[in-house]
N, C-alpha and C positions, 0 to 999 in steps of 0.2 A: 245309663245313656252313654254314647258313643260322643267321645268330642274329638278335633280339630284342634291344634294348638300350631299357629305360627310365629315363629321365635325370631329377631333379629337383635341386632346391639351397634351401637354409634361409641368410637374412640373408645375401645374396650381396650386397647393393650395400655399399659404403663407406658412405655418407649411413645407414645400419640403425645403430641404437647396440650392437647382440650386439656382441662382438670378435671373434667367429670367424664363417667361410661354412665351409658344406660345400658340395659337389658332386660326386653319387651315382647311381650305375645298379642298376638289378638287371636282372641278364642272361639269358635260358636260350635253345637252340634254340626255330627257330622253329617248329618242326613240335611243338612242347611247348605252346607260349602257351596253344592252348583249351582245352589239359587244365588248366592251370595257374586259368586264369580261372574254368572250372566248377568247379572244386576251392573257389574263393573264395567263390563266389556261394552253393554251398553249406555252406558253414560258417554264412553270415549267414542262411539258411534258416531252419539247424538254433537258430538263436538269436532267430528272429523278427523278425531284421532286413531289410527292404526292398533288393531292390538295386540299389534307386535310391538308396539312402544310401550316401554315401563312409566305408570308412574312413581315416579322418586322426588325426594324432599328435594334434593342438588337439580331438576330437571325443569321447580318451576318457574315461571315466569307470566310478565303477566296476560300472554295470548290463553295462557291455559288456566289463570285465577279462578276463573269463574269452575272451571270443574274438579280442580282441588275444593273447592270450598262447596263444592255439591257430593263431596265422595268425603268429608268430614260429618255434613250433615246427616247423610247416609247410615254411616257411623254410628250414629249419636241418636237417630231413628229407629234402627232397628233393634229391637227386642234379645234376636240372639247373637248379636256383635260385643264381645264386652275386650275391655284391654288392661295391661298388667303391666308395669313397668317397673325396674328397681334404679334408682340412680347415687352412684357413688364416688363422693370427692375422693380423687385418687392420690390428692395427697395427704392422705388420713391413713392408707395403706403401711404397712410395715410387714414384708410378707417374711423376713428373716427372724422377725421379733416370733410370730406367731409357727414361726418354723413349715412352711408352705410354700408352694413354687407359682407365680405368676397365672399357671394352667389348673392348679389345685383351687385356687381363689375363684379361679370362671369358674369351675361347676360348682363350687359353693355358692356361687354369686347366684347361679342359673338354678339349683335345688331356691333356694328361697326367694328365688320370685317365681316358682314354678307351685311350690308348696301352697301357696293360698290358690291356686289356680284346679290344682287337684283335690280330688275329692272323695273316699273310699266307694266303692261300689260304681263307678262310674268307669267309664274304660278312655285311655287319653293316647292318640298320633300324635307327636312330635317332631313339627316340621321347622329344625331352623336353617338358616338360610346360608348357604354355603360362601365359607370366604376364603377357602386354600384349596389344595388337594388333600389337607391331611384333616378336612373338615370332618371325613366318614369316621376317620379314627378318633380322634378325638373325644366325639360325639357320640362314638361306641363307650369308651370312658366313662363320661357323664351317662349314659344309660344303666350303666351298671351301679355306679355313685347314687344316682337318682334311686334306683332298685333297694335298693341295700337301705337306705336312708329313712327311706317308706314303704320297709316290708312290704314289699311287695313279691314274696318270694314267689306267688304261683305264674309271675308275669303277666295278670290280668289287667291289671288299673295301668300299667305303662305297656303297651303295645306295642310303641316302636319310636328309637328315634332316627329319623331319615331326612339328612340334610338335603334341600331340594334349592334349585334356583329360583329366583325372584320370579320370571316370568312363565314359571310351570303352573302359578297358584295367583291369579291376581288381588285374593284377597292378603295374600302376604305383604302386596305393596300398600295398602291401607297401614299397616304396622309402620315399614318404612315410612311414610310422609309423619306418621302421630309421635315415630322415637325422633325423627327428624328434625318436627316442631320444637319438639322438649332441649334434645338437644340446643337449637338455637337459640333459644331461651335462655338456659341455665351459662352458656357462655358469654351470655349478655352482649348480643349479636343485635344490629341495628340498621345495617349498609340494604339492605332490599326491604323495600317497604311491600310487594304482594306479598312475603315470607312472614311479615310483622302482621300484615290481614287475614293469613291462616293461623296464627298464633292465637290470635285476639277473637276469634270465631271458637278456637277449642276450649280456650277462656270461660266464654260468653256458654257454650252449651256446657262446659262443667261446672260451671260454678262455685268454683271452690279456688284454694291459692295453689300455686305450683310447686310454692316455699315449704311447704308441711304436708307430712305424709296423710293421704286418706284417710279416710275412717274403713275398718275394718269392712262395715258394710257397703261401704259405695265398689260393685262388682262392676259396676259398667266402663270406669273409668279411671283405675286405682293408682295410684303413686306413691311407693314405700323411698323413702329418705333414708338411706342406709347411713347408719354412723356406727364405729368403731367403739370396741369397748373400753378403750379408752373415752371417749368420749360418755360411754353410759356411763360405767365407774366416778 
């Protein structure tokens, strides 16, 4: 099967004063994505929202609570929506110890929350979400990284990565608001209470804690706690 993988990341560089990066896909087959998208575009309809307006974590408020908290459900209803996230205290990093540059670390970071997502005999688009101009290069980089990693030498199982903007894909902005959540979560962020209402809804439909990585088998809704080997050791 053909899948969809849309990538984003909240306070990923070191130089960001958060303490923690995430880095997040929401995935489904691809022969799903336009169902998925129409499915989006009408919700914002239904609420008089333009959709040429993104939704973003930083954008809600509480005129629009009600349709964040109906495109979480959405989420968490559908069958072929599943999400992947990695999140890592960045001050646990030591990229001189481990002899690595800042860029080396992101696609190491992006290969392993990408590896439980991939799957051999399956074929994966890889759409993350553009943040410079040198997103194309970069992300050429990690294709190759990615290739190499997971044998992948006939280029079948990774098809392509092609960093697209947020509003070319509106299931993409679904990842934003869920790395968003997390994020304000894991900062231990309190000041907007509709923000603390879509928290406590992904809560409520996961069922599980935020503090502790998944279990291997929950695909719907996965959260790997990255720690340093130091820390294993």
């Amino acid at each position: 099967m053909e899948y969809n993988v849309y990538c984003d990341e909240s306070c990923h560089l070191v130089s960001n004063d958060s303490k923690y990066m995430l880095i997040g896909a929401v995935y489904c087959p691809k022969n799903k994505v336009k169902k998925v998208n129409e499915y989006i575009e009408h919700l914002k309809e239904n609420y008089n929202i333009s959709n040429k307006i993104e939704l973003k974590w930083n954008k809600i408020d509480k005129k629009t609570e009600k349709l964040y908290l109906d495109i979480i459900n959405y989420f968490f209803n559908n069958d072929d929506l599943k999400f992947r996230v990695i999140v890592i205290d960045k001050t646990k990093l030591d990229h001189e110890k481990y002899n690595q540059t800042e860029n080396e670390f992101y696609h190491k970071t992006y290969y392993e929350m990408l590896k439980y997502i991939i799957i051999p005999g399956n074929s994966y688009n890889i759409y993350p979400d553009i943040k410079d101009t040198n997103s194309y290069y970069y992300h050429q980089v990690m294709l190759d990284y990615l290739r190499i990693k997971m044998s992948d030498t006939n280029k079948k199982t990774i098809k392509k990565v092609q960093p697209i903007r947020s509003y070319e894909a509106p299931i993409l902005q679904i990842n934003d608001i869920l790395i968003g959540a997390l994020s304000y979560y894991y900062r231990n962020l309190s000041g907007n209470s509709v923000k603390l209402n879509i928290i406590n809804e992904i809560k409520k439909l996961y069922q599980n804690d935020f503090d502790t990585s998944s279990y291997y088998s929950n695909t719907k809704f996965n959260i790997f706690i990255w720690r340093s080997r130091d820390d294993i050791d």
